[in-house]
C-alpha positions in Angstrom: 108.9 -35.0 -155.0 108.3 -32.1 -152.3 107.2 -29.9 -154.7 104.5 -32.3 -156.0 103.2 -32.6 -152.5 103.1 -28.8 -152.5 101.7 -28.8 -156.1 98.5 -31.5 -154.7 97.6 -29.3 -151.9 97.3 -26.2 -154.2 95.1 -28.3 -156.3 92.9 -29.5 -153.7 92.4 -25.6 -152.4 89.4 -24.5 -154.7 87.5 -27.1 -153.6 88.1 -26.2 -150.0 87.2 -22.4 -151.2 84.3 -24.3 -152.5 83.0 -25.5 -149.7 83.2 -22.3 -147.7 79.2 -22.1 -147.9 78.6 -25.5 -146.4 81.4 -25.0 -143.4 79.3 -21.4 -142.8 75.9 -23.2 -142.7 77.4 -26.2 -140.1 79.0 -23.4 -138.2 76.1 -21.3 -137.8 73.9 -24.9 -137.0 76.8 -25.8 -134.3 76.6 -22.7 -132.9 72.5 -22.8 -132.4 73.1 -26.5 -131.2 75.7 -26.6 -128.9 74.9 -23.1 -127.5 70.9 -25.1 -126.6 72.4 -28.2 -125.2 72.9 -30.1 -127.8 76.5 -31.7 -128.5 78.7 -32.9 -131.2 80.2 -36.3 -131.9 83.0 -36.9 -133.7 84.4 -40.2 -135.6 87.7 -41.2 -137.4 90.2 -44.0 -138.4 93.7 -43.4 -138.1 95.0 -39.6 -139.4 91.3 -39.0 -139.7 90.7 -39.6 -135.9 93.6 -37.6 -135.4 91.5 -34.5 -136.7 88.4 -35.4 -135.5 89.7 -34.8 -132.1 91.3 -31.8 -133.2 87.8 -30.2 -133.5 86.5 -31.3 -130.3 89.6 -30.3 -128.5 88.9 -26.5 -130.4 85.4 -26.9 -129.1 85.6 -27.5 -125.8 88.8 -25.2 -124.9 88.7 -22.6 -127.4 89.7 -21.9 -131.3 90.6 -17.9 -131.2 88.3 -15.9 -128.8 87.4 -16.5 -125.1 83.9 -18.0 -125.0 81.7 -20.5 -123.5 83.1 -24.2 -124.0 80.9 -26.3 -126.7 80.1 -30.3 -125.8 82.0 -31.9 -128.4 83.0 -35.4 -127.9 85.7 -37.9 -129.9 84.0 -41.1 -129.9 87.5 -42.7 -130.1 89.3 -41.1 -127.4 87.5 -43.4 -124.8 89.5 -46.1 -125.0 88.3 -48.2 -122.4 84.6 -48.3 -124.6 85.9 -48.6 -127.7 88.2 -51.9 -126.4 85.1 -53.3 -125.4 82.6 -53.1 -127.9 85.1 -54.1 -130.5 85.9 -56.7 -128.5 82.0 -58.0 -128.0 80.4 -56.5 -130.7 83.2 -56.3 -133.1 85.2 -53.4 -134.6 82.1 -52.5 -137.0 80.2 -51.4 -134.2 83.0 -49.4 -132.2 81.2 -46.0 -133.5 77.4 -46.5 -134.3 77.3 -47.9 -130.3 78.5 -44.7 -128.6 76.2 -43.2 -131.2 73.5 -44.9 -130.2 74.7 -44.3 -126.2 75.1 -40.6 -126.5 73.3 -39.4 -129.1 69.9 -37.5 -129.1 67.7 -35.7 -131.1 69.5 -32.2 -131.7 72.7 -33.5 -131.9 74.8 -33.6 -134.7 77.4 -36.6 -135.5 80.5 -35.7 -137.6 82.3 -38.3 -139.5 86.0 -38.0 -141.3 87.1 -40.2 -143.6 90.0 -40.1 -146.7 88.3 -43.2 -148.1 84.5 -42.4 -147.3 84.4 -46.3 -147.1 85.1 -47.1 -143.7 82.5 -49.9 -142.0 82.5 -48.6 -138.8 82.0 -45.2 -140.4 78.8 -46.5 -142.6 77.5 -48.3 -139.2 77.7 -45.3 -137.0 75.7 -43.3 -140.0 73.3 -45.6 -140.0 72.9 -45.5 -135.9 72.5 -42.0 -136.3 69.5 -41.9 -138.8 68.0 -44.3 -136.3 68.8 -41.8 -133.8 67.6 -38.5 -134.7 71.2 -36.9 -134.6 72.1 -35.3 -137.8 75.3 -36.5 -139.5 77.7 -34.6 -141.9 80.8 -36.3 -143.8 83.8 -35.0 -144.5 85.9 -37.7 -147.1 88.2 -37.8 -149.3 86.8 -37.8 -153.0 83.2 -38.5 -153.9 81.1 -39.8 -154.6 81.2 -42.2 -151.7 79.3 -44.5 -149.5 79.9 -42.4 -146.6 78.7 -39.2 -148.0 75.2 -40.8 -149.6 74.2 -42.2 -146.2 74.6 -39.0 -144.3 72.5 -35.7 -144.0 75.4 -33.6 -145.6 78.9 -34.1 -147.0 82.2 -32.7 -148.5 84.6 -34.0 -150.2 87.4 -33.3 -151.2 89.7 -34.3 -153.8 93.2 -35.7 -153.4 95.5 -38.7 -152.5 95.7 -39.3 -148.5 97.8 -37.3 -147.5 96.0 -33.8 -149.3 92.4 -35.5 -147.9 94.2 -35.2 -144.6 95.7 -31.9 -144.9 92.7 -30.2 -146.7 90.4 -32.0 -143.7 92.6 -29.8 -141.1 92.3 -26.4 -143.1 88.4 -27.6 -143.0 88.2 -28.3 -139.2 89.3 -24.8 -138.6 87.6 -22.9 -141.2 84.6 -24.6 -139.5 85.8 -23.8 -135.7 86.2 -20.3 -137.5 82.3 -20.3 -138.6 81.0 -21.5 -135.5 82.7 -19.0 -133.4 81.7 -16.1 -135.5 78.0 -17.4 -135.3 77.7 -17.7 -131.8 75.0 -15.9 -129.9 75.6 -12.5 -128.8 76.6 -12.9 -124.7 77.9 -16.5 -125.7 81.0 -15.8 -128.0 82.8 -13.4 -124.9 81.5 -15.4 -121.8 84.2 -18.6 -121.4 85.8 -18.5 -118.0 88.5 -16.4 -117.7 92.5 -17.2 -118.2 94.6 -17.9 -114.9 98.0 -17.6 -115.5 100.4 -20.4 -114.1 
């Protein structure tokens, strides 16, 4: 049974290879953004939340190299906001209203999902369009709702758990792309390390 789940990832690997291309183009875009004021907003459910804060937590601290923190927000990790819309606006509406809130033109909203199905996902798309913040996907297998309605996509192929774990090598193979495209007295200027 382990083996299998060994034997899944390895499958799902040329498609991450694959998409290589795409994660250098966001990176490079990120990079341009972030570094010009712009931010990034980042959506999940469950595992997929999980890594969505993952790549804002490797954007605003760092990834590898000491450099100048990036604006990258999880729209779930405020709590407080997401109780309260879901509770008056319903749960459909938990993402596409901090969309709505935060996001401007420049910006770029990226949504994770294993199913590519996911309401609140479609909704917060749909804020974005209206919006003027770019959205990418990255699902599970496609095609999918969640992929057609944003700018960009990839997906992956794979039960849950190889979506999930494929979505992780992704976050960082993108946090790998962005840092390398950073511009030149941007990539080496974070504050520096104080030792405890």
């Amino acid at each position: 049974m382990l083996d299998q789940h060994v034997d899944r990832l390895q499958a799902a690997l040329p498609a991450l290879r694959g998409a290589s291309g795409t994660f250098a183009r966001w990176g490079a875009a990120l990079a341009a953004r972030l570094t010009d004021g712009g931010r990034l907003l980042a959506a999940g459910n469950g595992g997929s939340a999980a890594e969505a804060q993952h790549l804002t937590a490797e954007l605003v601290g760092r990834f590898e190299g000491e450099r100048v923190p990036l604006s990258a927000i999880a729209l779930h990790a405020d709590t407080s906001a997401m109780t309260a819309i879901s509770n008056d606006y319903g749960y459909e509406e938990v993402y596409a209203r901090q969309v709505r809130a935060h996001g401007r033109p420049g910006d770029v909203l990226i949504l994770l999902s294993t199913s590519g199905r996911s309401r609140n996902l479609l909704t917060a798309a749909l804020a974005a369009r209206q919006c003027g913040v770019e959205s990418w996907a990255l699902t599970g297998p496609g095609p999918n709702p969640l992929a057609r309605l944003c700018s960009d996509a990839v997906c992956l192929p794979g039960d849950t758990a190889t979506v999930q774990e494929s979505h992780l090598a992704a976050v960082h193979m993108l946090c790998r792309a962005v840092e390398a495209a950073l511009p030149v007295g941007k990539a080496g200027s974070g504050a520096p390390l104080v030792a405890s």
